[in-house]
N, C-alpha and C positions, 0 to 999 in steps of 0.2 A: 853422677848424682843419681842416687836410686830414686824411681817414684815414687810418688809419697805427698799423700794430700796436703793443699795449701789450705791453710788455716785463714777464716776470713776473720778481719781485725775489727772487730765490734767493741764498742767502748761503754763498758757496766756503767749504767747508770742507777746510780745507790739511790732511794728512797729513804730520807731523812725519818718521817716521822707521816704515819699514815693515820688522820684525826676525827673523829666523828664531830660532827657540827657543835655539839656543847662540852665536847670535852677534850683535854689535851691527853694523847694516848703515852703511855709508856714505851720511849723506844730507845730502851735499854740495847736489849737484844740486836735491833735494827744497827745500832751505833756502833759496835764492838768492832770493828775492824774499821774504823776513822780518825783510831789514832795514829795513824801516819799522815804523812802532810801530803796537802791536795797536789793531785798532778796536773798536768796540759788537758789527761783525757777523763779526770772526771767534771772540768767544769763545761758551761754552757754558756750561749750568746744570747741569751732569753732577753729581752728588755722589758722596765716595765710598763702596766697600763697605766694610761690619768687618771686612774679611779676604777669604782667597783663597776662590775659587771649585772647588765640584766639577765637576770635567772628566770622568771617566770613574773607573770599579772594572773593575778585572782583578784574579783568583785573589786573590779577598779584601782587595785592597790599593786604598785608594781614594785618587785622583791628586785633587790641587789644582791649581787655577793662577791665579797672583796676579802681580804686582810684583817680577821680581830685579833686584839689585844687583851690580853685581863689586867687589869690593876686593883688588885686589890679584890671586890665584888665586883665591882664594875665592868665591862667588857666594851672596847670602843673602837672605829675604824683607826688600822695602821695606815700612816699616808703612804701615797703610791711611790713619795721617793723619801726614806727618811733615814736620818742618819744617827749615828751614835758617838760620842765622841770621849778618848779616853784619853784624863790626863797625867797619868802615871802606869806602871807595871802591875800597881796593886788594882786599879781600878777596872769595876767589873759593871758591862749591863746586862739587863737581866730582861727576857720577853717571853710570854705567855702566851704562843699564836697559834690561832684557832681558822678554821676555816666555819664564816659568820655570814650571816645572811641579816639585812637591812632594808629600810626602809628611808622613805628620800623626803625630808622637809626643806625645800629651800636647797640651799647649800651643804646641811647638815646629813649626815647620815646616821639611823637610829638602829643598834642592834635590836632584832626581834625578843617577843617577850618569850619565856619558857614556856607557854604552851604552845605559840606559831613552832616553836625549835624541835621540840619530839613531833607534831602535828609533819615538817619538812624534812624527817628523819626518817619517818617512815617511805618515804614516793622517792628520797634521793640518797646517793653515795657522795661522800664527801671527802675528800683526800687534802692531804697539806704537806707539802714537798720542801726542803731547804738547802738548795741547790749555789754552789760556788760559783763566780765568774772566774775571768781570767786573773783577774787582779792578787783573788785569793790563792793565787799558786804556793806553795812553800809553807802557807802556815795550813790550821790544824779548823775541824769544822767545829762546834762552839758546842760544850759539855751541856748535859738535858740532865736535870734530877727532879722529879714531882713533876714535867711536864712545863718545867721552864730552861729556855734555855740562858747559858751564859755565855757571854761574848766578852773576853779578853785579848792581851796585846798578841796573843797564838792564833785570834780569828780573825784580824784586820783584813780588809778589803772587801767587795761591792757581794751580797748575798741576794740572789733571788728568792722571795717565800710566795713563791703558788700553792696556788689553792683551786680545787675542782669540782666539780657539781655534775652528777647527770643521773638520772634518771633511773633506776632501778632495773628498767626493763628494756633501755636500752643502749647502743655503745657509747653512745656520741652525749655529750655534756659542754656545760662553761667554762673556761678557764683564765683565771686573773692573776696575777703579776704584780707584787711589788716588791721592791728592792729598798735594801737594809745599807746603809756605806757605815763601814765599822774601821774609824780612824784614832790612831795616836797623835794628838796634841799637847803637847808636854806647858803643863801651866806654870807662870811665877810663882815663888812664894807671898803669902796672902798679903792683901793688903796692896798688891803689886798691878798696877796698870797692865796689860799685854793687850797686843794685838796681831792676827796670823790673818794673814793673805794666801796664802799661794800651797796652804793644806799644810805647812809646817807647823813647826812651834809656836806656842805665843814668846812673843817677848819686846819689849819697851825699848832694843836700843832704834835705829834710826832706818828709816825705809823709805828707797828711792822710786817715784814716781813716774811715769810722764801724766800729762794733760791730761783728764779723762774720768770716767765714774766707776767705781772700784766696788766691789763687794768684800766685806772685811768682818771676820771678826771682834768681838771684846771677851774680856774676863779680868778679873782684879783677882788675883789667887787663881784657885781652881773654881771661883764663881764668876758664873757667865750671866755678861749683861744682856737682861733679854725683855727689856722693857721701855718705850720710850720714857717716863717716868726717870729714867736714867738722866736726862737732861738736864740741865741747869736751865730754866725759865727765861730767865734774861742774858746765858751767855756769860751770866758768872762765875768765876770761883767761889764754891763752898762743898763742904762736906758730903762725899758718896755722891756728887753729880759729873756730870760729865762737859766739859767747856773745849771749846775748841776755839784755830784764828788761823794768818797768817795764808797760808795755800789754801788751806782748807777750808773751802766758800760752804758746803753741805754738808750737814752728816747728819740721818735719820735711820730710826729704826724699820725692819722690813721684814723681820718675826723671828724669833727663835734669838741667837746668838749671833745673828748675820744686822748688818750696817749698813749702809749707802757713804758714801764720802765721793767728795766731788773736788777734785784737783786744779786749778787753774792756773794756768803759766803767765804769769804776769810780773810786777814789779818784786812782790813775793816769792824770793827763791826757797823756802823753807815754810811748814806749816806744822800744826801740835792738834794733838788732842791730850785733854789732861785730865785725869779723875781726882777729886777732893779741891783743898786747897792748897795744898802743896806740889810747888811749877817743877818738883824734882820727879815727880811720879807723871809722864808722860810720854806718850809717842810722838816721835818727832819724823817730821815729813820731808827729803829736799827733793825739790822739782826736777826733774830732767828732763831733756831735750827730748822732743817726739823721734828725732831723728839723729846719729850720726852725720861725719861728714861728708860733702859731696865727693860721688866717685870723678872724679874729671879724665873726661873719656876722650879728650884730645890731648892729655900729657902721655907722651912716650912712656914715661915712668910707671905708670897705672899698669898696674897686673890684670887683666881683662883675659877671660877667656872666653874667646868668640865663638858665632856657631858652627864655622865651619876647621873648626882649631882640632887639630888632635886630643887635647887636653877636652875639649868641650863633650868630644864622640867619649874616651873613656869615660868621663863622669855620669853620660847617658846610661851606661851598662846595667847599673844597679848591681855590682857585686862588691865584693872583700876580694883583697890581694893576699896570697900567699906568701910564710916566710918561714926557714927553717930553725927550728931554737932546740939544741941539745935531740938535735932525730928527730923531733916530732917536728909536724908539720900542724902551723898556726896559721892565721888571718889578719889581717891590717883594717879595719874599717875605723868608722866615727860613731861613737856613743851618745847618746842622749840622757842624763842620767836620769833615776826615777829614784823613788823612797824603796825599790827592794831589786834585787839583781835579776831578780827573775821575771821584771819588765823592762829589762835589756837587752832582748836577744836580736837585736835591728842592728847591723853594722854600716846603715848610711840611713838620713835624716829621712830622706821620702818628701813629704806634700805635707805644709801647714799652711794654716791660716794669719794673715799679719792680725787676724783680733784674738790670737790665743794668748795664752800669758807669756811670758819672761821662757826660755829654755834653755838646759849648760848643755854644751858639748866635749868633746874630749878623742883624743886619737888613743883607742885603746887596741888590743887581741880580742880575735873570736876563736872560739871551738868551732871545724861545721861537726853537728852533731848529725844530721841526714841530708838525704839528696846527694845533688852534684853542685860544687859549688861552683855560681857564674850561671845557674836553673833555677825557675822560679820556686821549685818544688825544695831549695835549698833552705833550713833550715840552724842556725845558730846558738851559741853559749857564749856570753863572755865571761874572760879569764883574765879577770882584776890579778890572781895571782901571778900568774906569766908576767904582767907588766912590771909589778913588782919586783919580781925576781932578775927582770931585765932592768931595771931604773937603778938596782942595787949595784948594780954590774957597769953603770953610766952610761947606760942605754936612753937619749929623749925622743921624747913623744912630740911631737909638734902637729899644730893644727891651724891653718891659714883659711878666712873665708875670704874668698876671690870671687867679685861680679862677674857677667859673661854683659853679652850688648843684648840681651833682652830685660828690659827693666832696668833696676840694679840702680836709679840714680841718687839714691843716696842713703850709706851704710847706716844699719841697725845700731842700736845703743848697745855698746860690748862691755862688757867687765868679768874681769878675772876673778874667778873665785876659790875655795875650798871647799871641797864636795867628800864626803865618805863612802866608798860603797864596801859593804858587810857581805861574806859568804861562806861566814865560820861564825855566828855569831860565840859559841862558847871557847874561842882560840882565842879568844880578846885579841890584843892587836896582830898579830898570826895571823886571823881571820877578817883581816881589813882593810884598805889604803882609802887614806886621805894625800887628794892631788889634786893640783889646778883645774878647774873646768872655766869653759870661756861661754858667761853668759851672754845669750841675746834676747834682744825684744826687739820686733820686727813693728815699723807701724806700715801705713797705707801708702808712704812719701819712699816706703825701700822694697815695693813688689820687685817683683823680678825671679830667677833662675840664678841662684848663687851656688858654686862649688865647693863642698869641703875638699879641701885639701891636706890627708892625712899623713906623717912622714916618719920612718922612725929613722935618728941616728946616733951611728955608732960611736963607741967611746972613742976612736980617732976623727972623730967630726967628721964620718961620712954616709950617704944618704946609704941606709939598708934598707928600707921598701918605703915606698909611697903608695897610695891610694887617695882615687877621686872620686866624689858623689854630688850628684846634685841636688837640689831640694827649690822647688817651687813654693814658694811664699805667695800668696794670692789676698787678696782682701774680696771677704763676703758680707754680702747685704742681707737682712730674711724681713720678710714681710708677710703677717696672715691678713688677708681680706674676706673680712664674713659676708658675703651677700643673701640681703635681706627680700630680696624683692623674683616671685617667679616667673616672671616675665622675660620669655630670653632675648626681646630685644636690651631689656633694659639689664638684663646678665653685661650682653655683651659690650655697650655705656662703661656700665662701670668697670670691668677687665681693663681696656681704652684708658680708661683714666687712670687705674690706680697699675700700668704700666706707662704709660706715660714715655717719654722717647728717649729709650737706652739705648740706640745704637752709639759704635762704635765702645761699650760698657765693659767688652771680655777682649779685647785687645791682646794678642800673644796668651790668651789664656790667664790674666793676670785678675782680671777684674770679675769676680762672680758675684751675682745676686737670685736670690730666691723667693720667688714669692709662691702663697700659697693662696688660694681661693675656697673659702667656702662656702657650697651649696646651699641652702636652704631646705628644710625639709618638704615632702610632699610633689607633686608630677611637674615637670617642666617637661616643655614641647617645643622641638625645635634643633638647630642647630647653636650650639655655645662654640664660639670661634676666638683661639688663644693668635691675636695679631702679632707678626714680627717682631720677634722682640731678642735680646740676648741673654734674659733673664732666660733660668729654668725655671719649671712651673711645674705646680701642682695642684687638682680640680679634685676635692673634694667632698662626700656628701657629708649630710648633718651627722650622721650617725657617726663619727669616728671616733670619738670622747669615749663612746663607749661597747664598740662594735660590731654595732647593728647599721643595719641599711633602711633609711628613713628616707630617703631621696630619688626620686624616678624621672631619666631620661628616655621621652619617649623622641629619640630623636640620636644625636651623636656630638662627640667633641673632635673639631679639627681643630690639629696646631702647625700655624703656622708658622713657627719658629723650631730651627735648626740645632735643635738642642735636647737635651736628656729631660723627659718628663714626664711626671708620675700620674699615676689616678687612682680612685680609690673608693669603697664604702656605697657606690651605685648601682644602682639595677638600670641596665640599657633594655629597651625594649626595640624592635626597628618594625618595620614595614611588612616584612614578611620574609619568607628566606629564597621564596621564586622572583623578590623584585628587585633589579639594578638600581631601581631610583625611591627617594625616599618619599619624593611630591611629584604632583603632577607636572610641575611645568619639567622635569628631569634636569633639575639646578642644583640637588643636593643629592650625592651617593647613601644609598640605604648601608651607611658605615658606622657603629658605634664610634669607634678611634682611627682620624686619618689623618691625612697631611703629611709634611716633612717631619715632623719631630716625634719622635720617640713617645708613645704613651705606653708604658708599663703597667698594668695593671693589676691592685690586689683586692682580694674583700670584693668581687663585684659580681654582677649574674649579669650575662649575656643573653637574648634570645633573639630569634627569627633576622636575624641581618642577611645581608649578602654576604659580606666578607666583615666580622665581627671586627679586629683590630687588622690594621691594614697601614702600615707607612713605608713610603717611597724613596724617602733619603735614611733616616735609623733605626736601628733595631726593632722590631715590633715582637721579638721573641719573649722576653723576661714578663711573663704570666706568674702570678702568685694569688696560692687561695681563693680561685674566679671559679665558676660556672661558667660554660658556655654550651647552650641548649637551643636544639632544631635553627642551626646556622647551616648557610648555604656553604661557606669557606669561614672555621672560626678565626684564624688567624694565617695571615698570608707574609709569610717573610721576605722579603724583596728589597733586602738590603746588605749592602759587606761593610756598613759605617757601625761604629759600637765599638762595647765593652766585653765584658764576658756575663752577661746576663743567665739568669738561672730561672728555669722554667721547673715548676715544682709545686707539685699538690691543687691538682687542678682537675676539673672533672672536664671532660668533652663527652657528650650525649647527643646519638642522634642525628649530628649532624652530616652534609654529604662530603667534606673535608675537613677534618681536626684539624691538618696543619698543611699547609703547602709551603712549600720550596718554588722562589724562582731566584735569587741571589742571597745569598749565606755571607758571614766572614769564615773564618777559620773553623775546623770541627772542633778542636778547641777548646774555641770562645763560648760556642752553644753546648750547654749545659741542661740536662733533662733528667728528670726520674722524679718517683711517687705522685704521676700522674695515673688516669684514669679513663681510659679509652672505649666507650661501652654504646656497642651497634652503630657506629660512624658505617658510612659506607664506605670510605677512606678513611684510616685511619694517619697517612702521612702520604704527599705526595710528592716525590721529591724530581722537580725538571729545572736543576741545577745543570748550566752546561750544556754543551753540544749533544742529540742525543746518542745515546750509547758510545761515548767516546771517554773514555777516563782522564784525556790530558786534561777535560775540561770540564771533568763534573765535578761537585763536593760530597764526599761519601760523607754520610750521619749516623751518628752511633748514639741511640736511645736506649739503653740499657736500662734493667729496674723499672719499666712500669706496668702497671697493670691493663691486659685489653679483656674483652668478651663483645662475643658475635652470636648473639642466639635471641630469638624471639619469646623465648620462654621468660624471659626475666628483664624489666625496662623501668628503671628509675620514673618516679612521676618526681612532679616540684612539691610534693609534701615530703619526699623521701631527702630529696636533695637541699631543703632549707625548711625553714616553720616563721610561720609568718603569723604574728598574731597584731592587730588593729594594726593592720598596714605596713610594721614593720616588721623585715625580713631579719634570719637571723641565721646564720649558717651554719653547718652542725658540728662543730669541732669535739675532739677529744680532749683527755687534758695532756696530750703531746700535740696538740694542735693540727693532727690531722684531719680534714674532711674524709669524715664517713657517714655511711648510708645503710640503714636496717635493712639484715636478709641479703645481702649480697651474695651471689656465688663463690667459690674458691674451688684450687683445683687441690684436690687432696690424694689424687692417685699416688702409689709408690711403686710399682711395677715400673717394668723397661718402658719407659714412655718414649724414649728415641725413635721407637715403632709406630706403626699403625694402630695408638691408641685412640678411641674415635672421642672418647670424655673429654681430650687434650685441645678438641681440636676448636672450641668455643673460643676458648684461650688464646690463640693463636692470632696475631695483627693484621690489618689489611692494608697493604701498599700499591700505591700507584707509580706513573713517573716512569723516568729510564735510570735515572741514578738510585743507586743500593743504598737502602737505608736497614744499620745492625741493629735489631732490636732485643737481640738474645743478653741476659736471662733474661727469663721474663718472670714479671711478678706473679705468685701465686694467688693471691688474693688484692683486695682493697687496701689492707694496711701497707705493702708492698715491702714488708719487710722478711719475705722468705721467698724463693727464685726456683725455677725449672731452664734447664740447656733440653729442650725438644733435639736439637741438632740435625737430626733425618729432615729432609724436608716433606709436605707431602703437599705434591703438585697442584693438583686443585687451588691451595693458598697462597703457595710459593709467589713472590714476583716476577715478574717476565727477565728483570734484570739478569737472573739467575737460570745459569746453563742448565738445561734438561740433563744433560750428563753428566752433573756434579749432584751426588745423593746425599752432601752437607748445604746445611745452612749455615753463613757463622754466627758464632756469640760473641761477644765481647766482654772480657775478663776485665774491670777497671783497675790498675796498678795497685797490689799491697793487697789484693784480694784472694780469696783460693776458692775451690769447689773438692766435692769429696770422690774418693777414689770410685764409687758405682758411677758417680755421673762421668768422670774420666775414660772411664773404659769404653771401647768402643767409638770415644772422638777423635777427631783430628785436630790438632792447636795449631797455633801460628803466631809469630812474632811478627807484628805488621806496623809496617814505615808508612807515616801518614802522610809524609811529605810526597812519597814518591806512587804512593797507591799498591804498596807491593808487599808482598809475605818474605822477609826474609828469612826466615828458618821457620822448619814445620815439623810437627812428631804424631805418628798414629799412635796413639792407647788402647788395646786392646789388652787379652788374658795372655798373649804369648812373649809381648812386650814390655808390661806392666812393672819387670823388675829389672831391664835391659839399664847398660850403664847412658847415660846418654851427656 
């Protein structure tokens, strides 16, 4: 293979439609190449806000800016999740969206008048994005003509519409989020009852229940009941109202098209809802069983696969089985169906919840289309057709759900059904199969660890491949608790209570519950203490609703409980960053986040602690979007319990340790980049391990972030947030990076491998005996363009590293490339992380450059 530069795999991120605050711009031009249909890599994970964002306060008035709509003359907020809903191929909606700036009565939001709008046109830049999710794979982004756009049955699934604001003069702005769900619901003809649950169709004929309170739509035709006025007064039959009886104890309106109904299992096996006076035009209800039957786990007969079964260890794998058909090589997994193929690509069930709705499955083929298949990095297609073409041939598919002995005491409500899945839509039935899928609804009475068991056989009746998966069913509780009170004794009261005694609650992992906590706005002092619990938890400040940080801990949150926990939207303030204790009598550590349990942090400013987040038994790695400023240690890892937590977009300033190392899990798990590393005196310490002994240290590989070590240039907290009447506000872009005015960048283009002295600001500081890889490194603050330094040059080098070795390494992340200047003159290496070892290695130089290798 000749050399020859690796191309790195950047994914174009298209700008929809670029808007000035009063007007919708023409983005003809912009558009012209969106008439192919969205792939994996143009869409995005963006979620949205609960409403509009603070932009600015002038003379006591403080500005929003969210989502507008025009209708007509009028211009009004889009809500943060709203949806559209289409009942035929002909039907189109139509949206006018602006990036709009408001003002706040009450609950109301009031677009500004046209003179505030050119008056905020002038001081800011205002952008309006309309970006796909996953959902939207396959179909097409929604036609714009006059600066409206249209949304038809080619645009269906979930649209982000951000919108941006900042300041004219400098980088960093607001950015707000809302999301559009653009669905097909196929209505009756008029005059026609229908009701849709579960995002399908409307339709009148018969829908089976368990016990429980259901969110439903209505419509009579293609007109949607969206009024309680729909009611009949007394429960009557009469004309255009709505009467219900039988199961059905409840049904109220709850806005828009959407219902409340309340199901009761009782002497009432059937229940109705009926529009007008005719008993022929209704939806008819029959109750079912919360649960299947008992698994009986002391009959022989009982299919059980145990935990220590062979059968139990394959289903743990998480992969697809391979099988040959006509040369090529296919996959055996279990599908889940969805409304389009291209949220099919899972060939085993994974992790649900017993409160989600109803789910089919199916023993279908997969394509792997990348990776290694039996690797996480593995990647899937399923091939409705393949199955097809095998079922023609009398080839069956068989699908068995088999308990194991954790949970499992008693089976799901099953039924068999008829499902379509489409991947030809214009081959008509060519492009189709309709086949059995076996439904399940899981309640709280069937947790457990269940296996699909996938099969396919042969037209001689014999087994040709099988495949096993597992899927955790778990039942989750969520709880938000607002505390009203700053008193952190009386914080801590009420935590106490409204956790309340869960032990024994997660049993095999089966039982989860969540509760969330929120702060109060304004300084709390003291220690807030989250008591044993097996609830996960989460401590957040006032300011989440809308982004900002309204809440001040001059003190710290310990958890004592052994579990994943979040934090968020606070400014920790501690004692100082020379002192171990945070009081006099030395009863509380000078710690923002301690204890056993995991506290995650995002949205938050750290300052002056001893050791900023600190936990002993979980992860304390996974930082997002924080500050952490003149800390003694901001974060101390000191644990191998965890997930795969992602550490990302984070400032460390100043302090005398960014991060230390004393127990890691896997290198892995720990995940780092577009952070921000600026005059630490350590920027990473890593005393993982024996010293200088490799069997037992953890190497770490930071690639992608940005450092500097120079005295010339030092963030203040005006640079790093803007705080206006108390509340802080952090300076995002509208890609949501923190950034900071006037920042340095390293812009040299000469042989920087050398003894360039500009580079060497740039360049990280390491402590510790275990090697921490930090190459590329970022060029700047936005961290999206990288320098290989590779020479080292000693004065900065780590001790780790041999005097005698004149490279430093980089680290290349998989699927990535660098350009042939930067290659020349290095040395690469294929490096086994299990074993700590370079197994293959090539110089790049001028004489080598074109060598076959």
């Amino acid at each position: 293979m000749k050399h020859r530069a690796l191309s790195m795999l950047l994914a174009l991120l298209m700008v929809v439609s670029l808007l000035p605050i009063a007007a919708v711009a023409d983005t003809t031009e912009e558009n012209a190449d969106t008439k192919e249909p969205i792939k994996k890599e143009d869409t995005v994970e963006w979620k949205p806000d609960d409403g509009p964002k603070v932009l600015c306060e002038e003379n006591d008035t403080t500005y929003y800016l969210g989502v507008g709509d025009i209708d007509g003359e009028e211009s009004y907020l889009f809500g943060p999740r709203s949806s559209c809903e289409l009942s035929s191929d002909e039907d189109i909606c139509r949206f006018a969206f602006s990036a709009q700036v408001f003002t706040r009565d009450g609950n109301n939001y009031i677009p500004v008048n046209a003179e505030k709008r050119v008056e905020l046109e002038q001081k800011y830049s205002f952008v309006l994005e309309i970006r796909p999710k996953a959902s939207c794979i396959g179909y097409y982004y929604p036609e714009e003509e006059n600066g409206v756009y249209r949304f038809t049955t080619k645009s269906l699934g979930d649209w982000i519409i951000r919108v941006y604001a900042g300041e004219k003069t400098q980088e960093e702005g607001i950015v707000c989020n809302a999301q559009l769900t653009v669905s097909l619901k196929r209505t009756l003809p008029n005059g026609i009852l229908g009701m849709s649950y579960d995002g399908s169709d409307y339709r009148n004929g018969n829908f089976a229940f368990t016990e429980g309170v259901y969110e439903v739509q209505l419509a009579v035709g293609n007109r949607y009941l969206n009024s309680d006025s729909m009611l009949s007064e007394n429960n009557v039959p009469e004309d255009e109202k709505l009467t219900y009886g039988g199961a059905v104890q409840i049904i109220e309106h709850t806005g828009g098209s959407w219902w409340r109904i309340r199901i009761e299992e009782g002497e009432q096996t059937t229940g109705w809802i009926q529009y007008g006076a005719d008993e022929s035009n209704r939806v008819t209800i029959t109750v079912k069983p919360s649960h299947g039957g008992a698994v009986d786990k002391n009959d022989p007969e009982t299919k059980i696969y145990k935990q220590k079964s062979e059968e139990f260890k394959w289903a743990s794998w998480g992969t697809a089985f391979p099988f040959k058909w006509h040369d090529e090589t296919y996959y055996l997994g279990t599908a889940e169906w969805k409304p389009t193929i291209n949220q099919m690509a899972s060939p085993y069930a994974g992790q649900r919840g017993v409160n989600e709705d109803e789910a089919f499955y199916a023993a279908c083929v997969f394509e792997l289309k990348s990776g290694e298949a039996g690797n996480g990095n593995a990647t899937y297609a399923l091939r409705e057709d393949i199955r097809k073409a095998m079922m023609k041939e009398g080839y069956q598919f068989e699908l068995t759900l088999v308990p194991t002995d954790i949970g499992c005491d008693y089976y799901p409500i099953m039924e068999t059904v008829k499902k379509t899945v489409i991947w030809d839509e214009s081959s008509g039935e060519n492009g189709r199969l309709t086949s059995e899928w076996q439904g399940q609804k899981f309640s709280k009475d069937s947790v457990g660890i269940w296996v699909y068991d996938a099969r396919i056989i042969d037209p001689d009746g014999k087994q040709y491949q099988q495949n096993l998966s597992n899927c955790k069913y778990s039942y989750t509780t969520e709880t938000k608790v607002w505390l009203d009170d700053g008193d952190v004794d009386s914080i801590n009261r009420q935590i106490e209570d409204a956790i309340g005694d869960s032990s024994g609650q997660a049993g095999n992992g089966l039982y989860d519950g969540m509760v969330t906590f929120v702060l109060p706005s304004g300084e709390i002092e003291g220690q807030i203490v989250i008591p044993k619990t097996d609830y996960m938890i989460s401590v957040f400040g006032n300011g989440l609703e809308n982004g900002s940080i309204t809440t001040t801990i001059k003190g710290g949150i310990r958890f004592d409980n052994d579990n994943t926990n979040h934090v968020g939207y606070i400014h920790f303030i501690g004692a100082g960053k020379d002192k171990m204790w945070a009081n006099a009598e030395k009863t509380i550590l000078n710690e923002a986040i301690s204890g056993i349990g995991q506290g995650a942090p995002e949205n938050c400013v750290f300052e002056e602690y001893d050791i900023a987040i600190h936990s002993s038994t979980r992860l304390s790695w996974g930082s997002l979007n924080s500050i952490y400023l003149n800390n003694n240690v901001a974060i101390c890892q000191n644990s191998t319990n965890g997930g795969q937590p992602f550490m990302r977009n984070n400032w460390f300033v100043g302090n005398a340790i960014a991060v230390m190392l004393k127990e890691v899990p896997g290198v892995g798990n720990l995940r780092t980049f577009q952070n921000r590393f600026i005059n630490n005196e350590m920027d990473f310490c890593n005393e993982t391990g024996k010293p200088f002994d490799s069997k037992t240290e953890s190497v770490l590989w930071v690639s992608e972030n940005f450092f500097y070590h120079d005295s010339s240039w030092q963030p203040q907290k005006s640079d790093l947030w803007s705080e206006k009447n108390g509340v802080i506000y952090l300076n995002y872009n509208r890609e949501g990076m923190l950034l900071v005015p006037n920042a340095p960048s390293f812009d040299e283009t000469g042989d920087y491998k050398d003894d360039i002295e500009a580079y060497k600001a740039f360049l990280p500081r390491f402590g510790g005996w275990t090697p921490v890889y930090a190459y590329p490194l970022a060029r700047s603050q936005s961290c999206d363009t990288f320098f290989y330094p590779n020479r080292r040059v000693p004065d900065f080098c780590p001790q780790w590293w041999p005097d005698s070795d004149p490279y430093y390494p980089s680290y290349v992340r998989q699927g990535s490339t660098i350009s042939t200047s930067e290659l020349d003159g290095s040395r690469f290496s294929s490096y086994d992380s299990e074993t700590d070892t370079a197994v293959g290695t090539f110089e790049f130089s001028a004489s080598t450059a074109e060598t076959e290798n």
